[in-house]
TORGU-678282 format. One record per residue: residue number from 1; residue in one letter; x, y, z of N, C-alpha, C in turn. Coordinates in steps of 0.02 Angstrom, whole numbers, plus 50000, padded with zeros to 5 digits. Layout:
# residues N
R  resi  resn    n.x    n.y    n.z   ca.x   ca.y   ca.z    c.x    c.y    c.z
R   NUM     A      X      Y      Z      X      Y      Z      X      Y      Z
...
# end
This chain:
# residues 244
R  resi  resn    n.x    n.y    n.z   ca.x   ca.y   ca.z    c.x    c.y    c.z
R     1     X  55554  52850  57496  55522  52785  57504  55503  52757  57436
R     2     X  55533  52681  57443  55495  52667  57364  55439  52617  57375
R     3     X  55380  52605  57322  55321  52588  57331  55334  52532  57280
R     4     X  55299  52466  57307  55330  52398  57247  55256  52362  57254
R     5     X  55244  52360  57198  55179  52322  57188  55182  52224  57173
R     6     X  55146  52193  57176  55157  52131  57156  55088  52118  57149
R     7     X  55097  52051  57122  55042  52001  57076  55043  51946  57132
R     8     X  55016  51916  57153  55024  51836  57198  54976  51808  57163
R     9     X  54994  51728  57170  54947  51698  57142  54948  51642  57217
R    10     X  54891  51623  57224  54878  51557  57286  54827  51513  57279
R    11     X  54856  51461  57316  54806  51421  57317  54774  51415  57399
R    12     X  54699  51431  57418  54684  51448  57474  54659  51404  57515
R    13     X  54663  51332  57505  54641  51273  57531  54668  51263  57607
R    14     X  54735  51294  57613  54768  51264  57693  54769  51342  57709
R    15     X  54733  51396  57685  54759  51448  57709  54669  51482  57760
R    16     X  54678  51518  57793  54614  51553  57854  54603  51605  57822
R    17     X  54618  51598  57752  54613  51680  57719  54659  51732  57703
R    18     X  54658  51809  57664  54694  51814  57649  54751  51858  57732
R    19     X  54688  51898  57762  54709  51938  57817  54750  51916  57891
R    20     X  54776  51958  57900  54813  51929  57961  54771  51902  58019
R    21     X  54775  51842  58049  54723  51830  58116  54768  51788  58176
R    22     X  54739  51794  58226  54791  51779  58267  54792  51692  58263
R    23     X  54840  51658  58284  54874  51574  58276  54821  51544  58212
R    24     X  54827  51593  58170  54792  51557  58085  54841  51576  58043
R    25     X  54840  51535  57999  54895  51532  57931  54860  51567  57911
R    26     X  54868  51655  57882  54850  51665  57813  54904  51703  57753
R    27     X  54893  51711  57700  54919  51740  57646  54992  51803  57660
R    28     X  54938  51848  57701  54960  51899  57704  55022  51910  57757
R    29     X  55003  51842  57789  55066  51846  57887  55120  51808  57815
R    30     X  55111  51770  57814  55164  51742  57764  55206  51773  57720
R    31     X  55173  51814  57666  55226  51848  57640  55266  51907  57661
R    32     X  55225  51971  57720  55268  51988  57760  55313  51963  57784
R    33     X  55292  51913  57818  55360  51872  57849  55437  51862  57793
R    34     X  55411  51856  57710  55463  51840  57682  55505  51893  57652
R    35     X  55447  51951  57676  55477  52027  57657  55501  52048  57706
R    36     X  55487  52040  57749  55535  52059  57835  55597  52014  57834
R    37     X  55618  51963  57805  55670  51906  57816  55711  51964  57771
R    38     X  55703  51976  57708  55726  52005  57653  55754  52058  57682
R    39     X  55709  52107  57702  55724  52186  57697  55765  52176  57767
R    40     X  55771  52134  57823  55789  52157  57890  55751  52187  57921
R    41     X  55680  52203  57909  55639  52248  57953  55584  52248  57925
R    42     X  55515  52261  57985  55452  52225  57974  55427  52264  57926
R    43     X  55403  52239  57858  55371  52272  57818  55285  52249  57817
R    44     X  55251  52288  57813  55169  52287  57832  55148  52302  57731
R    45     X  55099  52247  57712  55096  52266  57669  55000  52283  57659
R    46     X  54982  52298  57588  54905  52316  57589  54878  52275  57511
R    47     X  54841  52220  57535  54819  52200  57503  54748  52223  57429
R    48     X  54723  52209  57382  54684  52242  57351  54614  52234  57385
R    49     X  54624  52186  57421  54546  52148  57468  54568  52094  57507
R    50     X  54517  52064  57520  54525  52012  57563  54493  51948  57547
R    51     X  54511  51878  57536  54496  51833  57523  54481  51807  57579
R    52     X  54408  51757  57595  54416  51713  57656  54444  51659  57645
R    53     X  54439  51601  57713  54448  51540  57731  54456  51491  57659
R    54     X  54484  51476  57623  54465  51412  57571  54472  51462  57502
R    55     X  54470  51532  57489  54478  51570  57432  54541  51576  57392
R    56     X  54536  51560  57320  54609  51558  57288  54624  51626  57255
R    57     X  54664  51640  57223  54667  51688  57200  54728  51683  57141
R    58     X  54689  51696  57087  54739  51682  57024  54786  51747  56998
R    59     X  54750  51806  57050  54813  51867  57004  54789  51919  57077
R    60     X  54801  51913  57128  54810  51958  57194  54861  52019  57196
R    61     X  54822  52081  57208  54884  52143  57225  54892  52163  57266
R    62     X  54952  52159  57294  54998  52197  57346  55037  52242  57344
R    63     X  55045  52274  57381  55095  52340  57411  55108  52358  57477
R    64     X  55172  52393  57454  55219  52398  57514  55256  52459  57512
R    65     X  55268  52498  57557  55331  52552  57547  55377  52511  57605
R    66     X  55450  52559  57565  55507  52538  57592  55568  52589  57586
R    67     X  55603  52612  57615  55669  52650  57592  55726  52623  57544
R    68     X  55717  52543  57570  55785  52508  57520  55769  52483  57454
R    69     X  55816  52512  57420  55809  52471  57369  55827  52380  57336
R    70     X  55789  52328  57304  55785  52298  57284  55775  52265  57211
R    71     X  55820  52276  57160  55772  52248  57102  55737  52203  57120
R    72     X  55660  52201  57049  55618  52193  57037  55630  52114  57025
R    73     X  55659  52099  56996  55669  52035  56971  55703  51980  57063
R    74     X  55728  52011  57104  55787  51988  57146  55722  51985  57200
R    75     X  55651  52039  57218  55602  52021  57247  55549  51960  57240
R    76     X  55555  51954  57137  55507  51915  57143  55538  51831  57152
R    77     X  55609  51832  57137  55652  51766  57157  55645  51753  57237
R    78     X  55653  51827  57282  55668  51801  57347  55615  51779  57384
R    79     X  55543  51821  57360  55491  51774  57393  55464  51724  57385
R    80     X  55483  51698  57313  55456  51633  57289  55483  51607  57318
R    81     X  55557  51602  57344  55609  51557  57391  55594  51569  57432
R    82     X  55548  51610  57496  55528  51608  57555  55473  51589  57582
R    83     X  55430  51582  57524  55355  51572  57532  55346  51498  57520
R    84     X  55284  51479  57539  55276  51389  57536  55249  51383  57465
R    85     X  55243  51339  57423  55217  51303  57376  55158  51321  57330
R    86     X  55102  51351  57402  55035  51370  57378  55022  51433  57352
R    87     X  55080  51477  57369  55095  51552  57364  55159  51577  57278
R    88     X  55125  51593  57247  55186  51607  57212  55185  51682  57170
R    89     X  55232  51714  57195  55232  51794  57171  55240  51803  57087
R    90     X  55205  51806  57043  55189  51817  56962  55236  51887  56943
R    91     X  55228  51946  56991  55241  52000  56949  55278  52061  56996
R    92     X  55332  52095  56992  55351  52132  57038  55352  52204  57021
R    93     X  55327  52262  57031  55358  52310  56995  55355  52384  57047
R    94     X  55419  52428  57037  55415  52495  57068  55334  52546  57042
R    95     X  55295  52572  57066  55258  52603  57046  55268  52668  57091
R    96     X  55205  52712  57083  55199  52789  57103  55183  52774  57168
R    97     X  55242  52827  57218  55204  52827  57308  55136  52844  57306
R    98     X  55109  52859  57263  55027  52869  57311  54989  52792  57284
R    99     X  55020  52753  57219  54993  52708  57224  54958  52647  57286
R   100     X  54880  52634  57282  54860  52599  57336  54837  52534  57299
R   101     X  54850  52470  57314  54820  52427  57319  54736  52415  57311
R   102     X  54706  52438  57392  54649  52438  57388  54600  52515  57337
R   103     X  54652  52565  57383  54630  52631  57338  54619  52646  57290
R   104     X  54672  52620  57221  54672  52626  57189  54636  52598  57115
R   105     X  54604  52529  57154  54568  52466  57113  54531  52509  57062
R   106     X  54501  52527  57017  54451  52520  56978  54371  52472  56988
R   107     X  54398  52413  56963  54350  52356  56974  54421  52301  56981
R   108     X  54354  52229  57002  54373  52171  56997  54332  52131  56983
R   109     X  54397  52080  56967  54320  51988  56914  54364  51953  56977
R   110     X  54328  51928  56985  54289  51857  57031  54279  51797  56974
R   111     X  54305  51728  56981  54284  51686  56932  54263  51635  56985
R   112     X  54196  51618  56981  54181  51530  57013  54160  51486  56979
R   113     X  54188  51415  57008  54204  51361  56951  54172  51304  56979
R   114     X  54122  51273  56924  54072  51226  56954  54099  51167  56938
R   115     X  54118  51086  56969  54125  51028  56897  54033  51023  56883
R   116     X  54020  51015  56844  53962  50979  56818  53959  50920  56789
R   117     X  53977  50854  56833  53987  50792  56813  53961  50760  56867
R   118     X  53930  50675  56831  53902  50641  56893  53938  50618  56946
R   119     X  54000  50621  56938  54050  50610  57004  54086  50650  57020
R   120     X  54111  50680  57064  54168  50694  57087  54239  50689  57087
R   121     X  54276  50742  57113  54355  50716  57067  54390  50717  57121
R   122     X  54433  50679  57134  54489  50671  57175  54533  50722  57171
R   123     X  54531  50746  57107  54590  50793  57096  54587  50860  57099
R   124     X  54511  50883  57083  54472  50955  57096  54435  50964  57150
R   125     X  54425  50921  57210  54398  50944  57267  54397  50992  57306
R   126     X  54443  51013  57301  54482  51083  57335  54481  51145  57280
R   127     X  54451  51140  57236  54454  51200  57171  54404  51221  57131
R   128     X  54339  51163  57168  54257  51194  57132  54233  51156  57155
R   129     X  54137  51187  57159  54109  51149  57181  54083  51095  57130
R   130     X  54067  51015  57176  54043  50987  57102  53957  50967  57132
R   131     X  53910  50991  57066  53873  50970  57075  53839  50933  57004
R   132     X  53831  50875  57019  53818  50815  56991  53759  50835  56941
R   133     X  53693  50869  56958  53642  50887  56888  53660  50910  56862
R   134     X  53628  50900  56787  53661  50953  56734  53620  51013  56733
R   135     X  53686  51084  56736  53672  51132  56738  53669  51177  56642
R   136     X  53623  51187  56631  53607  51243  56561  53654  51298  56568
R   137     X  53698  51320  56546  53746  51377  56545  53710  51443  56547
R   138     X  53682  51436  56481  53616  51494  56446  53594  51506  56485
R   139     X  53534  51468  56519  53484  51487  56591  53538  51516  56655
R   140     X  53576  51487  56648  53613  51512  56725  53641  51577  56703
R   141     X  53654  51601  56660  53658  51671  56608  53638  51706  56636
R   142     X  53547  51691  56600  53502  51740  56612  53491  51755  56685
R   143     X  53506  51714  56730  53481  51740  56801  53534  51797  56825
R   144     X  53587  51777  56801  53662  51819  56834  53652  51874  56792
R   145     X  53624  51886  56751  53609  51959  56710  53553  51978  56750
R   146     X  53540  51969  56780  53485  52013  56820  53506  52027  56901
R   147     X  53581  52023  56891  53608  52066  56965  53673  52109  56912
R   148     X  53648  52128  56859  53708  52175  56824  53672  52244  56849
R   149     X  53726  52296  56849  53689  52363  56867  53719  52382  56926
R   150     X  53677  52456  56942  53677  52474  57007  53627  52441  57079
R   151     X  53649  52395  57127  53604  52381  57165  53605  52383  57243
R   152     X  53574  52398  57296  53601  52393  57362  53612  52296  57372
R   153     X  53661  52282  57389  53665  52212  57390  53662  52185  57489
R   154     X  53619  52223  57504  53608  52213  57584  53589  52122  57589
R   155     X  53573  52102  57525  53546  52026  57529  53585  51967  57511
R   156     X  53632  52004  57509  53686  51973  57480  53755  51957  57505
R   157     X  53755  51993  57568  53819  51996  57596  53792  51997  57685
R   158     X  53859  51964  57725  53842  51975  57801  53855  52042  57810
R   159     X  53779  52062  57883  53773  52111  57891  53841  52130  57925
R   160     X  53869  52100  57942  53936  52145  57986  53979  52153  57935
R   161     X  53981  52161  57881  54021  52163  57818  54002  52242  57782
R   162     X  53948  52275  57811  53919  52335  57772  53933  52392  57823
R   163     X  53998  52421  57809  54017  52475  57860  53990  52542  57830
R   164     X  53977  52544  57765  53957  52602  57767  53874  52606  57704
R   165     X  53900  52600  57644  53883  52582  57585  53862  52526  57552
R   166     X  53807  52492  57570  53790  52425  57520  53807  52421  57453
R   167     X  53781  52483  57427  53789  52485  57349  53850  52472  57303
R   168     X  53834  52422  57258  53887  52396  57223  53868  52413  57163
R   169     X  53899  52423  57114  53886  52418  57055  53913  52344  56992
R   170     X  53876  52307  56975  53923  52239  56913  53934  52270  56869
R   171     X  53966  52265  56813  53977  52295  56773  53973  52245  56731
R   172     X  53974  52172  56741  53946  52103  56710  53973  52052  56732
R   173     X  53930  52008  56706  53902  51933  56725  53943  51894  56647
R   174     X  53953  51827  56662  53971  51775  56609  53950  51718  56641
R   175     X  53959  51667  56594  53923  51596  56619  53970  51534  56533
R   176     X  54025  51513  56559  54038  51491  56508  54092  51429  56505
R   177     X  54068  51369  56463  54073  51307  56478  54151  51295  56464
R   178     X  54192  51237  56500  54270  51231  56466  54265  51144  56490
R   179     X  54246  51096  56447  54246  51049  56447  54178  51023  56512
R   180     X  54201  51012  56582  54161  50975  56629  54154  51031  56674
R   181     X  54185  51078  56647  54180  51141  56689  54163  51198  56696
R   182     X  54076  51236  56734  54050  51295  56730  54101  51354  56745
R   183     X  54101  51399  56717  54153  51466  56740  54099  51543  56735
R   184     X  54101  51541  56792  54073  51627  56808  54103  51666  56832
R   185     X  54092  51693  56774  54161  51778  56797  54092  51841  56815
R   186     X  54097  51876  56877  54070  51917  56890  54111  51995  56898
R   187     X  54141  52052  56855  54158  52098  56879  54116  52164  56898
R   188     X  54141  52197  56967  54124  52234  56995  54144  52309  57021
R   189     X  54151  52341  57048  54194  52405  57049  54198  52396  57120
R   190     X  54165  52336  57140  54186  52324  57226  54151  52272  57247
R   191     X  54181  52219  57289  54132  52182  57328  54118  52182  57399
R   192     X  54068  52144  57431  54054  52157  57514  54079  52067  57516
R   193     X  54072  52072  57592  54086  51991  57610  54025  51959  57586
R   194     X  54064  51879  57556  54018  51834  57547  53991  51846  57483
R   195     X  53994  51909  57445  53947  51933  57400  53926  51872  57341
R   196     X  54008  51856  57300  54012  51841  57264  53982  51754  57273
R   197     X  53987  51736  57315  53955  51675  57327  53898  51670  57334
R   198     X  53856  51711  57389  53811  51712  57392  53741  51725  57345
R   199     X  53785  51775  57269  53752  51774  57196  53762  51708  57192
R   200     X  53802  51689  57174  53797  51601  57162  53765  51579  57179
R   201     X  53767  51561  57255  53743  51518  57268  53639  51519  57265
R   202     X  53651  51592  57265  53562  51611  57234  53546  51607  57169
R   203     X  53580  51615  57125  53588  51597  57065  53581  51521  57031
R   204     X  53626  51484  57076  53605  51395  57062  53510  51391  57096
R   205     X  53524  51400  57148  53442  51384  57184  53390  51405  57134
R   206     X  53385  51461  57108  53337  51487  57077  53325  51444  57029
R   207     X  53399  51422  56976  53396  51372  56922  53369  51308  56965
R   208     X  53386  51302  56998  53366  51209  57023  53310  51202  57041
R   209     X  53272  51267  57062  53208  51266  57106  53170  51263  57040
R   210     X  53216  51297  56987  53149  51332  56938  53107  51361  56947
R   211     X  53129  51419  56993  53076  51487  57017  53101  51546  56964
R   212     X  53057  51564  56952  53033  51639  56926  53099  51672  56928
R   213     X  53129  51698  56884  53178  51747  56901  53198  51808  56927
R   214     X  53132  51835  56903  53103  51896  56946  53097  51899  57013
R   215     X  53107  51844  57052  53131  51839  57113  53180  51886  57135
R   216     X  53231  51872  57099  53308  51935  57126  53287  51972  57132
R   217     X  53212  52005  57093  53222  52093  57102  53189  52088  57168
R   218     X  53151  52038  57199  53105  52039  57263  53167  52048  57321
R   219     X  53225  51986  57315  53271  51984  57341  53302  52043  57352
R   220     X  53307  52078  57312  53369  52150  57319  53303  52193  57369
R   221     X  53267  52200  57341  53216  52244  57378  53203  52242  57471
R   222     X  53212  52189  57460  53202  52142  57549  53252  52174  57574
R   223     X  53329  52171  57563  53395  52190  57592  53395  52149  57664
R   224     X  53387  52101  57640  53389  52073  57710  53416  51970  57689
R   225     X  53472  51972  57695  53530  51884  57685  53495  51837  57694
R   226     X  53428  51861  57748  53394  51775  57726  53328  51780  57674
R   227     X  53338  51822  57655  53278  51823  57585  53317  51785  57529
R   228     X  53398  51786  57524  53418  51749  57470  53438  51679  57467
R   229     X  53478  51663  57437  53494  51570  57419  53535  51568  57468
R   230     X  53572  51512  57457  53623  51482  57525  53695  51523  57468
R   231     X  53747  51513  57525  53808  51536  57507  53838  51484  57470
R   232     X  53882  51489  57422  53907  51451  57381  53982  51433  57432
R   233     X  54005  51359  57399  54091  51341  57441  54129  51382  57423
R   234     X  54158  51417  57473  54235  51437  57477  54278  51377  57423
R   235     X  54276  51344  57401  54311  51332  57388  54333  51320  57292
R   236     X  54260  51342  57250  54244  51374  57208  54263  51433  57169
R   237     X  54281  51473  57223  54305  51555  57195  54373  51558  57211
R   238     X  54390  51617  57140  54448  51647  57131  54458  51709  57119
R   239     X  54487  51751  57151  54492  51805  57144  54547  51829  57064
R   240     X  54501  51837  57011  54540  51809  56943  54594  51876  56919
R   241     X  54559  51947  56938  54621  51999  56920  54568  52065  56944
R   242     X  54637  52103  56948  54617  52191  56997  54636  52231  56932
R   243     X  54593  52263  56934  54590  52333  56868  54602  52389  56892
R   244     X  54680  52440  56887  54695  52494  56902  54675  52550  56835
# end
């Protein structure tokens, strides 16, 4: 059996996410489908995680075993030709059978992207949130440095999302400007649902409220989703790259 890894890149605006669900478009029914057209037979693949409803993803990993062979180059042509527009395969390569997708991750960065302008864009609606006050980079820094570390993130994520283990570890926080546009890269050695938004979106409140920062540590302590801020848009985050 050979084991073939790939890169996807998407855009998650028309997609229900990345996982298979029943009469919903997502990521994952799709490119099976273009690997089952290919190979002649249903191939099931394993993603590195799971993106929801409205989530993009600028460097996504997949895998698959298979008996047939395919160059590398002839996979990443045939799914770009099978897949729609929003989907486009970056990187193809044979790796080791025990290689896993999810198993094997290390960490991952998460990037969410704010506009910070008094209007809105026709053209970025679908790719960050915009919110019109001006946001301090620096200050929004310092708050996101105070969920670096080891922490139970029970406040942070839906409870039906914590099957076993709350505990996450960041390994860091950024906060950094590119013209009209905030960029927060958060990497982690794992996330729960919602997580990464839900720092956000506690992260802006705290700045806007201008409460105490020392709040978070009250927050983590509580372990309980409505002690924290509101959830940030799906439509903000990117799943930016997986570290083997």
């Amino acid at each position: 059996m050979y084991n073939v890894k790939c890169t996807v890149e998407y855009d998650g605006t028309f997609f229900a996410g990345w996982q298979i669900q029943k009469n919903s478009r997502t990521v994952q029914a799709e490119i099976e489908k273009a690997l089952s057209k290919m190979y002649k037979t249903h191939i099931k693949i394993t993603g590195s995680g799971r993106t929801d409803s409205g989530v993009h993803a600028l460097s996504q990993v997949f895998n698959y075993h298979t008996p047939a062979f395919i160059p590398e180059n002839s996979i990443t042509a045939g799914l770009n030709s099978l897949t729609s527009d929003d989907i486009v395969i970056k990187t193809t390569e044979y790796v080791p059978t025990d290689f896993h997708a999810t198993k094997s991750a290390a960490s991952k960065t998460y990037e969410y992207i704010i506009l910070n302008t008094a209007k809105s864009s026709a053209f970025y609606r679908n790719h960050c949130w915009h919110i019109s006050e001006y946001i301090a980079p620096a200050e929004l820094k310092k708050i996101l440095k105070l969920f670096e570390g080891t922490h139970d993130f029970s406040s942070f994520c839906k409870k039906r999302s914590i099957v076993d283990n709350p505990v996450r570890i960041i390994h860091s926080t950024n906060v950094r400007q590119t013209g009209d546009f905030l960029k927060i890269e958060i990497n982690a050695d794992g996330f729960l649902h919602n997580m990464v938004r839900n720092i956000v979106g506690t992260a802006l409140h705290v700045y806007r409220k201008k409460l105490n920062p020392e709040i978070i540590k009250e927050i983590f302590n509580a372990k309980d989703r409505s002690a924290a801020g509101p959830t940030a848009p799906a439509k903000g985050l990117y799943l930016k790259k997986v570290y083997y």
